[in-house]
C-alpha positions as CSV (number, residue, x, y, z in Angstrom):
1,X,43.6,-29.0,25.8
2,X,47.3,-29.9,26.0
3,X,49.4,-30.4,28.8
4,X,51.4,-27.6,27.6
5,X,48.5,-25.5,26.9
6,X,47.0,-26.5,30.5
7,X,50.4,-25.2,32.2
8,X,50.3,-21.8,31.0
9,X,46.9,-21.3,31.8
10,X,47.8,-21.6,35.1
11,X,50.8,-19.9,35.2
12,X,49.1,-16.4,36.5
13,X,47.7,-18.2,39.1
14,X,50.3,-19.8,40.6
15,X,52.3,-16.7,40.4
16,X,49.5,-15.2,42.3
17,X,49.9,-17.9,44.9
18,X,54.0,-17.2,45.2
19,X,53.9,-13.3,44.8
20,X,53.6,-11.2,47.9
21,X,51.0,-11.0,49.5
22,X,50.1,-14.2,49.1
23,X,52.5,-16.1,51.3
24,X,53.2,-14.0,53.5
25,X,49.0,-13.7,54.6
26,X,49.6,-17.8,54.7
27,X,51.8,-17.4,57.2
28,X,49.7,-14.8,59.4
29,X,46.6,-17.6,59.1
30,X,49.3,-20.3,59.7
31,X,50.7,-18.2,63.3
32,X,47.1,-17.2,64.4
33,X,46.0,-21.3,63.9
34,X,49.3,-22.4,65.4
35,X,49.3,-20.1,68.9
36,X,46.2,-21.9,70.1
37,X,48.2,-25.2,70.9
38,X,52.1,-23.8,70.1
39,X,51.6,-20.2,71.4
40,X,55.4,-18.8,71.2
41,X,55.9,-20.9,67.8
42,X,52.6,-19.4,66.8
43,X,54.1,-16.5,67.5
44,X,57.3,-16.3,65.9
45,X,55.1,-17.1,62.3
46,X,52.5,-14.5,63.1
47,X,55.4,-12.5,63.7
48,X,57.5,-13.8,60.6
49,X,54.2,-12.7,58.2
50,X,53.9,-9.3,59.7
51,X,56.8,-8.1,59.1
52,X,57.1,-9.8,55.5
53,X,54.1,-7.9,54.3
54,X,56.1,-4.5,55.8
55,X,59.0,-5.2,53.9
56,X,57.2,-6.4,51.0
57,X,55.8,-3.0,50.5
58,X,59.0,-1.6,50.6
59,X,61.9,0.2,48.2
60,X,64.9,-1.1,50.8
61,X,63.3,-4.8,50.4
62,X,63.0,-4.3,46.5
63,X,66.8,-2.8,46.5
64,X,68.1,-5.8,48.4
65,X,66.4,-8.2,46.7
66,X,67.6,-6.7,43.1
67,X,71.0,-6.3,44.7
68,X,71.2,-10.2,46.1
69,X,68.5,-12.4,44.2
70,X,68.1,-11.0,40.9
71,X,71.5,-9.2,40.4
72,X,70.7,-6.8,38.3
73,X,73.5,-5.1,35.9
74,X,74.6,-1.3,36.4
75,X,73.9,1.0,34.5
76,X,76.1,1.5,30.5
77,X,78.7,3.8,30.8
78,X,79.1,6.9,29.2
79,X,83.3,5.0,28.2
80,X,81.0,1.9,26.8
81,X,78.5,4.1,24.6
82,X,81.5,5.9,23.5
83,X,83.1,2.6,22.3
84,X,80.2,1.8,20.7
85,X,79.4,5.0,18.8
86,X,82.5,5.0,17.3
87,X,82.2,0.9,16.6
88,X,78.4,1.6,15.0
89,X,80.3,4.5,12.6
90,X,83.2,2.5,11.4
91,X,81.4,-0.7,11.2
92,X,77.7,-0.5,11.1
93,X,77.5,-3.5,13.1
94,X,75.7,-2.5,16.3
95,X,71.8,-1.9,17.3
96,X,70.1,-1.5,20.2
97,X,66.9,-3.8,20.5
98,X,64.1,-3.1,23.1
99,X,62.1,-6.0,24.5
100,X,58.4,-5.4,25.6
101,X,57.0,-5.4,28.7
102,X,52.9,-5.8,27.4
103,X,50.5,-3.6,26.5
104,X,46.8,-2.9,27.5
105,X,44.1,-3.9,25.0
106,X,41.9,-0.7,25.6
107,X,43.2,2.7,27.0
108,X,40.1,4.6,28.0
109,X,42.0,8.2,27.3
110,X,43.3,7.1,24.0
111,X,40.0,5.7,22.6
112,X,42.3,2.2,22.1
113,X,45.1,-0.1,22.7
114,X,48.7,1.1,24.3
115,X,51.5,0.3,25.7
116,X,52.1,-0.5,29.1
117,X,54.1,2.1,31.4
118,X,57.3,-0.3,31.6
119,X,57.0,-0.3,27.8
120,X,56.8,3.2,27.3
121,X,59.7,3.5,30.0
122,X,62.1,1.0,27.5
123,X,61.1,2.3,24.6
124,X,61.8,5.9,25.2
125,X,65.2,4.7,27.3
126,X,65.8,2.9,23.7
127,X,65.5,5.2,21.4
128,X,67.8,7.7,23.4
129,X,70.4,5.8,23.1
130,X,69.9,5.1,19.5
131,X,70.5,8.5,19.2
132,X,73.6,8.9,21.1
133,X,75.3,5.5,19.3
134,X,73.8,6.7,16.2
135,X,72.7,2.9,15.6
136,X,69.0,1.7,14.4
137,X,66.3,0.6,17.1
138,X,64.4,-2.2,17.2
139,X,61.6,-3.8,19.3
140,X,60.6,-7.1,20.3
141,X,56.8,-7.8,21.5
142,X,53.8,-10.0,20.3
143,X,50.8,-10.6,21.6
144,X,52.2,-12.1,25.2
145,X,50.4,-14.9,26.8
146,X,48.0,-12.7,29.0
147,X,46.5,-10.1,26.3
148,X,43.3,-10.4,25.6
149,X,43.8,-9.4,21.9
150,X,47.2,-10.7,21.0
151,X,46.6,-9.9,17.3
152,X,47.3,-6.5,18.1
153,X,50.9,-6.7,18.5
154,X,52.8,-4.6,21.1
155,X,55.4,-4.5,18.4
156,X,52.9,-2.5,16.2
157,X,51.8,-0.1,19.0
158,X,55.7,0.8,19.5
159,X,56.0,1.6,15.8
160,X,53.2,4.2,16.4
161,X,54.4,5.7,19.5
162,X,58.3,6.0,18.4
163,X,56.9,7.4,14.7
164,X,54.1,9.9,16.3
165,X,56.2,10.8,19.7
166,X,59.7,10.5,18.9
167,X,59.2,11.4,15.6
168,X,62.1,8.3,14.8
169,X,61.1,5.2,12.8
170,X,62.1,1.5,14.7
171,X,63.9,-0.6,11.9
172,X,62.8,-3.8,13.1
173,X,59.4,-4.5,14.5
174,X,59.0,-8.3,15.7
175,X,55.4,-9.0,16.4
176,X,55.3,-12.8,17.3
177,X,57.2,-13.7,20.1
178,X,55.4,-14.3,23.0
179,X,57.7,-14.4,26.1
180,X,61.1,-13.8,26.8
181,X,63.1,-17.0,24.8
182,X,61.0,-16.3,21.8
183,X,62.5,-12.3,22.0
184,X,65.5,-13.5,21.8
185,X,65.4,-16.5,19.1
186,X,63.2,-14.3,16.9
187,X,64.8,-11.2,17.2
188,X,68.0,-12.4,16.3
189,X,66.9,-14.0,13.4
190,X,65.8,-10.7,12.3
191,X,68.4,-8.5,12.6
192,X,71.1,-11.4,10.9
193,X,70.3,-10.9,7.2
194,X,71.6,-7.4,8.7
195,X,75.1,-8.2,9.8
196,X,74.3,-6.7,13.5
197,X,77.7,-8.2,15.7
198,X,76.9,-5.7,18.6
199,X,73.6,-5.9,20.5
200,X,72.3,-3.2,23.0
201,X,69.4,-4.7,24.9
202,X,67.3,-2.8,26.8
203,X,64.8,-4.1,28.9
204,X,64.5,-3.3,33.2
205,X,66.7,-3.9,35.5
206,X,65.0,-6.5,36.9
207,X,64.5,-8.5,33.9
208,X,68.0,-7.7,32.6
209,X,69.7,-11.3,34.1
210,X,67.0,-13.3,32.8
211,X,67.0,-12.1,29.1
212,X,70.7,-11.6,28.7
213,X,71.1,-15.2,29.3
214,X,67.8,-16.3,26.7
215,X,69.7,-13.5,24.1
216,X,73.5,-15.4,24.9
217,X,72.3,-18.5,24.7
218,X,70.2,-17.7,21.3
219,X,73.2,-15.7,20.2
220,X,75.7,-18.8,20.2
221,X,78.8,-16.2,20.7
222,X,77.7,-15.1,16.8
223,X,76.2,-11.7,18.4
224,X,77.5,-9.8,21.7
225,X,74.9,-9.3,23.7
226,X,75.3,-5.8,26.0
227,X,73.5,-5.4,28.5
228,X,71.5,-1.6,29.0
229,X,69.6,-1.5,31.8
230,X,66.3,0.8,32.9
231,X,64.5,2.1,36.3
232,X,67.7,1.5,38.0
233,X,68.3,3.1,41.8
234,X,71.3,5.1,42.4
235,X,70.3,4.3,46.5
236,X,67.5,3.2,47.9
237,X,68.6,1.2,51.4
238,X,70.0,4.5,53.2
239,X,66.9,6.4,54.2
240,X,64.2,6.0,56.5
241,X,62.0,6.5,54.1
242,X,63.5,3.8,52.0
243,X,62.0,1.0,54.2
244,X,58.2,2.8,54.6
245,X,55.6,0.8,52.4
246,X,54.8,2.6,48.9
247,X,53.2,1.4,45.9
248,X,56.2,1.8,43.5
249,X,58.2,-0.4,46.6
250,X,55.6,-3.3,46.5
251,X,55.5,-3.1,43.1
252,X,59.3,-3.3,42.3
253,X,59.7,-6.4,45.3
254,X,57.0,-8.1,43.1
255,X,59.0,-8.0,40.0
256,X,62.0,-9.1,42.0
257,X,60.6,-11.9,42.6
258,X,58.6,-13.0,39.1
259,X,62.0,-12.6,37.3
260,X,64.0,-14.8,40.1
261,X,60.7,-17.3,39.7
262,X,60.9,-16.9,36.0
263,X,65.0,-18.1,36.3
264,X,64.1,-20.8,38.2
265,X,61.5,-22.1,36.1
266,X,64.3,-21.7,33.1
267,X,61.6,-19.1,31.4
């Protein structure tokens, strides 16, 4: 096995180790151990955990963190999609792409493979605003590095579900790339012999800063790369309610912190 090959093996378990609530249940262990000889130090880390796993577990937590570490993009304007409907009828030159997010192997329900929720939620997102720019759709999504069959391609699945569901045909369908920088270098390459100048990405929010700089920096100021985010929050610091624990909260703070993780790590 390669070094390379060795890496990404272990690359879901050392997000495991940097993901809540994995470091924050290191520093509960750490306070309980340290208050036997350092009581109010032990103390302040015990303390430090708790109240990191509440958080963790929380929309305000996930909002902040989109907000501050991530820095996520707002929402297209209803101005910008009129721009570029009237830019995709005189010119032809725009298309909105939408990158993966996985897909399961087996769906019990469905008797076979499908796509995963935050696929289904950029895809349909996608080929809504096809509609409204009245530009083709595309979709970006191999196998991934964690599928367990990754010669099913995601990108085949989302052919199915926007022909049999949305009753639209995608005009591209790239099936290869496995993670973000391949999206964008092989998509790209796809939709040139096409003359596309204007790209709509859609991906979610989350993910938005990390694959509009792998699309820009693939793109080498030949395509414009606009930016159309998903699962967005209008507000979600201002309520009590908003700093409770739920699953959608935990969730969403995770993902935070995978794409800042995935920045850092140039992925």
């Amino acid at each position: 096995m390669t070094l390379a090959a060795f890496v990404l093996e272990l690359k879901p378990f050392m997000l495991l180790l940097l993901q809540p609530p994995v470091p924050l249940l290191a520093l509960i262990v750490m306070g309980t151990g340290l208050m036997r000889q350092y009581r109010v130090i032990g103390r302040l880390v015990l303390a430090l955990g708790l109240v990191g796993i509440w958080l963790s577990c929380t929309e305000g937590a996930a909002q902040w963190l989109a907000h501050h570490l991530v820095k996520t993009p707002p929402a297209l304007s209803s101005e910008r999609m009129l721009a570029l409907k009237n830019q995709a009828r005189e010119r032809g030159d725009v298309a909105v792409l939408v990158l993966g997010a996985s897909a399961r192997a087996f769906v019990p329900e469905y008797a076979g493979p499908g796509l995963k929720p935050l696929s289904l939620e950029r895809l349909r997102y996608g080929i809504w605003l096809g509609r409204r720019l009245q530009a083709p759709v595309g979709y970006a999504g191999g196998g991934g590095w964690d599928r367990d069959h990754p010669e099913a391609s995601e990108a085949a699945l989302a052919e199915q579900v926007a022909r049999d569901e949305y009753r639209q045909a995608l005009k591209w369908a790239e099936a290869r790339s496995r993670d973000t920088q391949q999206n964008a270098a092989m998509s790209l390459a796809l939709l040139k012999p096409d003359g596309i100048k204007t790209l709509v990405l859609v991906t979610n929010d989350m993910h938005m800063p990390r694959a509009r700089a792998a699309f820009e920096a693939a793109a080498q100021g030949q395509v414009e790369i606009v930016p159309a985010p998903v699962s967005l929050r209008r507000d979600a610091m201002s309520e009590w309610s908003d700093w409770c624990p739920s699953n959608e909260g935990f969730a969403r703070v995770r993902y935070a912190i995978y794409e800042w993780l995935g920045r850092q790590a140039g992925h």
